[in-house]
N, C-alpha and C positions, 0 to 999 in steps of 0.2 A: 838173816833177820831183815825182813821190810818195815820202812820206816813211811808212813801217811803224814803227810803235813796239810794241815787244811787252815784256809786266812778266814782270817774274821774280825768282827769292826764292834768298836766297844765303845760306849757312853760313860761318862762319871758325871751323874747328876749330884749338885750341892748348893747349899747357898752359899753367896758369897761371890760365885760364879756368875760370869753372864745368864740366865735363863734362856735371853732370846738365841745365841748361839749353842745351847744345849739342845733345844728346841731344834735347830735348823739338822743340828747331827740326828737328831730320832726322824725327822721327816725324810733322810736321807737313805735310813735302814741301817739297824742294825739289829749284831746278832746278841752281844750281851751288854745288859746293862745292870751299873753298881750306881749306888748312891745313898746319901742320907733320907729315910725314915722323912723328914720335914718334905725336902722337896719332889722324893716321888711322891709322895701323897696329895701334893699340891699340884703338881702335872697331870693324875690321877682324877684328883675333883673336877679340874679346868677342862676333862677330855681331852688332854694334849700328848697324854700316854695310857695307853689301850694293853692291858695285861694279861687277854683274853687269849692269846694265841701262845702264852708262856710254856713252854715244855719242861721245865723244871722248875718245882715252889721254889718259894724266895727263901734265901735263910739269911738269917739278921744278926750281928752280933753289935753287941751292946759296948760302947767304947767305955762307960762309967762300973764296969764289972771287972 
């Protein structure tokens, strides 16, 4: 059995959180990014994250369910 190990850099956008240091990790590259519904949407309007080149839809779950 071959085992594949591949690294990868991941964002946790939220509020509460610095923005501007959220901000700095997405201009820096990454590969997956999680977060609250409020603040992607908000990076999203401002043009400060670009979801255009996402290879897998997003899926959302609901913390009040």
């Amino acid at each position: 059995m071959s085992m594949c190990v591949y690294a990868c850099s991941e964002v946790l956008l939220m509020g509460g959180d610095s923005a501007k240091g959220q901000m700095q990790q997405l201009q820096e590259g990454v590969d997956v990014v999680c977060g609250t519904p409020g603040r992607i949407d908000d990076l999203v309007s401002s043009g400060k994250l670009d979801l255009s080149g996402v290879s897998y839809p997003p899926t959302a779950w609901e913390e009040g369910c």
